[in-house]
N, C-alpha and C positions, 0 to 999 in steps of 0.2 A: 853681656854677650846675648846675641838672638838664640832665635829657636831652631835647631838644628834635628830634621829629621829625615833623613836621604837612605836610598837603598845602594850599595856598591858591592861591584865584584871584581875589585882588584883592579882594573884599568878607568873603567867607568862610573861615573858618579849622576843618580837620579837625584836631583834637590826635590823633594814632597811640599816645601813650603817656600817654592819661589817664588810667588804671589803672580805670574805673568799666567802661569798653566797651571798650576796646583795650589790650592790654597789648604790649611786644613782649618777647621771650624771652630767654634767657641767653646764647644765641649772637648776638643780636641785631641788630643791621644791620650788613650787611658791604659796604661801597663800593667800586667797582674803578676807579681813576683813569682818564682816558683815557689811551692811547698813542698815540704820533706814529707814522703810517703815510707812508711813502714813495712817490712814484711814481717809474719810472725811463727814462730811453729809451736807446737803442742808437743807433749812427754804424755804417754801411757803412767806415770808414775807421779806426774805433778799435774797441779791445777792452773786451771791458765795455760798462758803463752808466754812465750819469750820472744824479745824483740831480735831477729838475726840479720835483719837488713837495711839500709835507709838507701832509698834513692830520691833524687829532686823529682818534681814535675816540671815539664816544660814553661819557659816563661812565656807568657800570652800579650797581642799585643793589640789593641783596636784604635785604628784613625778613621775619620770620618773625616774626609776629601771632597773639595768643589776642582772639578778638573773641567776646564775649560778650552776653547779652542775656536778659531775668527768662523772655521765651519765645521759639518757633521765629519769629513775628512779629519780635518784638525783635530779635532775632539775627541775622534776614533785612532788616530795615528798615539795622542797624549794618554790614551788610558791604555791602549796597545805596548808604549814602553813599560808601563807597573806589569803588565802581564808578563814582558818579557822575563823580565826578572824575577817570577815568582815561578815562572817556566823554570827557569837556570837555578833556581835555590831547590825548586821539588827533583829537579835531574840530580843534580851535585847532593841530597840527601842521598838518593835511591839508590845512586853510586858509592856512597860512603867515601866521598872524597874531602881531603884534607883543607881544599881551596875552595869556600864558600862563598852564596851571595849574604854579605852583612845587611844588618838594620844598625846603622849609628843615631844616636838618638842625646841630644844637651837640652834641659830643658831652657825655657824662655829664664835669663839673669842667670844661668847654671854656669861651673867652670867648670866639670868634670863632662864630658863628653865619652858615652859608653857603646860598643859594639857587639853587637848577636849576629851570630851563624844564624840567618833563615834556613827554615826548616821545611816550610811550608807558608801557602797566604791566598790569598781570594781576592778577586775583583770582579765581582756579577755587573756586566754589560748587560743594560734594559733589551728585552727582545724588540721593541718599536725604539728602538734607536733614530732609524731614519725618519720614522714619523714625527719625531719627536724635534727631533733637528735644527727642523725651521721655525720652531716656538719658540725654543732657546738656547742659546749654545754653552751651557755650564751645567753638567748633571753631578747630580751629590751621590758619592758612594761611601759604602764601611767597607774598609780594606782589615781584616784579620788578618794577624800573622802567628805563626806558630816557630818561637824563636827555644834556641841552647837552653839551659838551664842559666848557666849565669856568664856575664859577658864581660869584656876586654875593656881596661881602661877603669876603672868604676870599683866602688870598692862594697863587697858581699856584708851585707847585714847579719848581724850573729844573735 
């Protein structure tokens, strides 16, 4: 099985690695699992703390993207749809809505294909974009994402 890494929200599907407009790179997506964070309280009468809470960290996500396009047009419309998307997952956070934009994600030879609620994500457009344009029409970005705790499909490590 290839490498599957696409943004979707429920009708629409962004392919990240369909080699024609997006490529991702050699280093290519690196996922940082969440971790179990602690909360602790203290007693006037004991030493120490006590453990009285666990919650995850968010799961982290970084790709490093060649987005391409035949002109500065194209190339701006192509990075223009990852923002959409990153638009529509920070609204649907800030809303607390039940209907998110996912990150689906298989690695390259993987059979288990797994999904996260975005949460949050970034796409820094070069400010000389148009200058830039007519030199070359494929700019290299880090897209972060700030995905769920843990995700749909995929099975949670203990």
């Amino acid at each position: 099985m290839a490498l599957v890494a696409q943004l979707i929200d429920g009708t629409n599907t962004l392919n990240l690695v369909d080699a024609s407009n997006y490529w991702h790179l050699d280093e290519g997506i690196d996922i940082t699992p969440p971790e179990p964070q602690g909360t602790y309280a203290g007693s006037p009468d004991r030493n120490g703390e006590e453990l009285v809470n666990v919650r995850w960290s968010n799961t982290r996500v970084e790709m490093r993207l060649k987005i391409s396009g035949d002109s500065v047009v194209e190339l701006e419309r192509n990075a223009a749809r990852i923002l959409d998307y990153l638009r529509m997952a920070r609204e649907d956070s800030l809303a607390r809505r039940t209907a998110r934009v996912g990150f689906e994600y298989r690695k390259d030879n993987g059979v288990t294909t797994v999904t996260w609620d975005v949460i949050d994500g970034h796409l820094a457009l070069p400010k000389n974009l148009h200058a830039r344009g007519w030199l070359e029409d494929t700019l290299m970005y880090g897209v972060p994402l700030t995905l769920v705790p843990t995700g749909r499909g995929g099975s949670r490590r203990r």
